[in-house]
Steps between C-alpha positions, in 0.01 A plus 500: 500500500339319241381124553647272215327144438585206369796238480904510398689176483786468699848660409246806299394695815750779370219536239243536770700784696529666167128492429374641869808766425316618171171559660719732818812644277337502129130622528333184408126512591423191371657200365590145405788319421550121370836297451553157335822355541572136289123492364362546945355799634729611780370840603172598465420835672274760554380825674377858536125652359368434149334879567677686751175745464268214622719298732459225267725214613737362253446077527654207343270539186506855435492569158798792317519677124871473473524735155794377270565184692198385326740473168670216645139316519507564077822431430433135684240474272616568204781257542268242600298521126871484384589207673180326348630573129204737492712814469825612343664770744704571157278512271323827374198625730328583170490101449236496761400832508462602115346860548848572742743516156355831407726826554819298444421205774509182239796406640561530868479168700329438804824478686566861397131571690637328806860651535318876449650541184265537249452914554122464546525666860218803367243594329508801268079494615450418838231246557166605733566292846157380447563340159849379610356318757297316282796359315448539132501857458855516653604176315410640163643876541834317584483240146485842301758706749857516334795459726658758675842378429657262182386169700805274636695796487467588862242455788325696786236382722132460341370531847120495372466425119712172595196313682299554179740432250585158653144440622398517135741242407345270786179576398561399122698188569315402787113586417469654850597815645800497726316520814290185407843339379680583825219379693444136343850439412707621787276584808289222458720231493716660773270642732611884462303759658583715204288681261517720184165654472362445885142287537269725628443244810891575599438844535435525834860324575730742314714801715472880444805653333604804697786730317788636648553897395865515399660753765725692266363528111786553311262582163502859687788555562817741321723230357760589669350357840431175336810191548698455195428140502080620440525826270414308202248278666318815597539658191332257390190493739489883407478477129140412436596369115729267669456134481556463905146704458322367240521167529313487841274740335370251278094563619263821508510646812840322501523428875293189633351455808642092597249485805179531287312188433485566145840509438539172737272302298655607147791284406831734462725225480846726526368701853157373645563164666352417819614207754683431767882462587427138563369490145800697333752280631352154451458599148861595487598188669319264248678662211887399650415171649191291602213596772300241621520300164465733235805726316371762275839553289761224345858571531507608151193723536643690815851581297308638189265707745754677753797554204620801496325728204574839602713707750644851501315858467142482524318751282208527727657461873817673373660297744698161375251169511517151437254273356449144415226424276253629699690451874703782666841426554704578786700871526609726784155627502321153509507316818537101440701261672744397211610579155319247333159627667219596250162592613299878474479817758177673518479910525486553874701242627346111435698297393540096366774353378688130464893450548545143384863445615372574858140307454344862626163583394371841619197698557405857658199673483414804692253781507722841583637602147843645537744419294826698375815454622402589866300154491656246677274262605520223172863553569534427847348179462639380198854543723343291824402225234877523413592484844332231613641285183803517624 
């Protein structure tokens, strides 16, 4: 049985039964899992091995990547240069990014970028990971990239190409990438162990990923075996033109490896943020209500960011998807604690979100990488929060 540390206010030890219960039921090695409630921390939890090769135990500052739920990071901070009158979420991307209007981009606005509708989810030349790490090789192969789709028209997750499209814009308005943004503008002044592009002194800090081999691949099997509800999915996944391929093919060699240091110190500002649960869901709590004297969003600025800009069929999950401008929304498939929740899952399983009508901020991190719809550990503990709300 695994030892879990840390504290749970009173009336939220449902949370804390569901936490051990992940680490015993749902394969969690190590993990670590923060709750703000009305602008307080009231669980803060933690347990398991940041290397289950080593023995490494996991401790209160143990450091996670937590993939896409780094998007919610940018999103904050691109609606922070907008609430400063230093950015135009409606306005044309080509305003601040003049080399983006070629191929038939002049007119898609940043919100479009946001709400993964603009069609830039690939490349028709894959980038060399090497130069895409350094930022503006990647940036300027996706200015001259036309759109996969009449933009507007539809959406489908831009799973990689989002963190540079949007970090460009932050870049331009900003002067600085979106790492260095993030980090003086929202860290700092909060006191977030969170980074987009990690220091080389945190290194020593941050958990092995360790990947869970799906038991049954459905990619090889007749399609007559495969649930109704998944034959197009997999379809999909076995077509390699398709866009559920290509657009996480976006690099040369396309796959990239999240536990080297080099691509832990680049700045990938849709998958490669680093920080801790405790990190995730302060953030989130700042942006729906105040945390020890500082609020990150106005009223009006959280209703422009977490409005509804696109729902239905996804052309790259080929499942339905919601998305504020830059914030997942809740479905069946999304685990928050109300339907006014906004906030970002990460491939794997992390998760942060915020529920304002509750006053629920929420962040997991953890090092097993599941995922799929066997994964039920995000889930189980978005229903204790629920529970003990009650």
């Amino acid at each position: 049985m695994t030892t879990i540390h840390g504290e749970v206010a009173a009336g939220f030890e449902p949370v804390r039964e569901a936490f051990a219960a992940n680490f015993d039921l749902h394969a969690d090695i190590g993990a670590a899992l923060c709750v703000y409630h009305d602008g307080r921390p009231v669980v803060d939890l933690w347990g398991g091995l940041t290397d289950p090769n080593a023995g490494r135990p996991w401790t209160r500052d143990t450091l996670q990547l937590v993939y896409s739920a780094t998007k919610g990071a940018t999103a904050t901070a691109v609606h922070l240069l907008a609430q400063r009158g230093e950015l135009h979420v409606d306005a044309p991307v080509a305003k601040y990014w003049p080399e983006f209007a070629a191929n038939g981009k002049a007119d898609i606005p940043v919100r479009w970028l946001l709400s993964h509708r603009a069609g830039l989810v690939a490349l028709d030349q894959p980038v060399p990971l090497a130069e895409a790490l350094k930022w503006e090789p990647m940036v300027t192969a996706l200015a001259s990239q036309r759109p996969q789709w009449t933009p507007g028209t539809a959406h489908g997750y831009h799973g990689r190409t989002w963190g540079w499209l949007v970090g460009e814009v932050i870049r331009r308005v900003s002067g600085r990438t979106p790492g260095r943004f993030f980090a003086d503008e929202i860290a700092a002044p909060l006191g977030l162990d969170f980074f987009i592009g990690l220091p080389v002194s945190e290194r020593g800090r941050v958990s092995r990923m360790v990947y869970k081999q799906p038991e049954v691949d459905f990619t090889t099997l007749p399609p007559e075996s495969i649930p109704s509800e998944l034959r197009d999915l997999v379809a999909s996944w076995r077509d390699p033109n398709s866009l559920s391929n290509r657009a996480f093919a976006v690099t040369n060699p396309p796959e990239i490896d999240f536990n080297s240091p080099e691509v832990q110190a680049a700045e990938l500002p849709a998958s490669n943020g680093i920080g801790t649960a405790r990190g995730i869901a302060r953030m989130y709590a700042a942006l729906i209500g105040e945390v020890d004297g500082i609020r990150l969003f106005t009223p009006e600025t959280l209703g422009s960011a977490t409005k509804e800009q696109a729902s239905g069929a996804d052309q790259v999950m080929v499942v339905p998807s919601r998305f504020s401008s830059g914030f997942m929304l809740p479905t069946e498939t999304t685990p928050m604690t109300g339907p006014n929740s906004f906030g970002h899952t990460g491939r794997g399983g992390s998760l942060g979100f915020a529920d304002p009508e509750h006053g629920i901020a929420f962040g997991y991190v953890m090092n097993h990488i599941i995922g799929g719809p066997d994964d039920m550990r995000a889930a189980s503990l978005t229903e204790a929060v629920r529970r003990s709300l009650k």
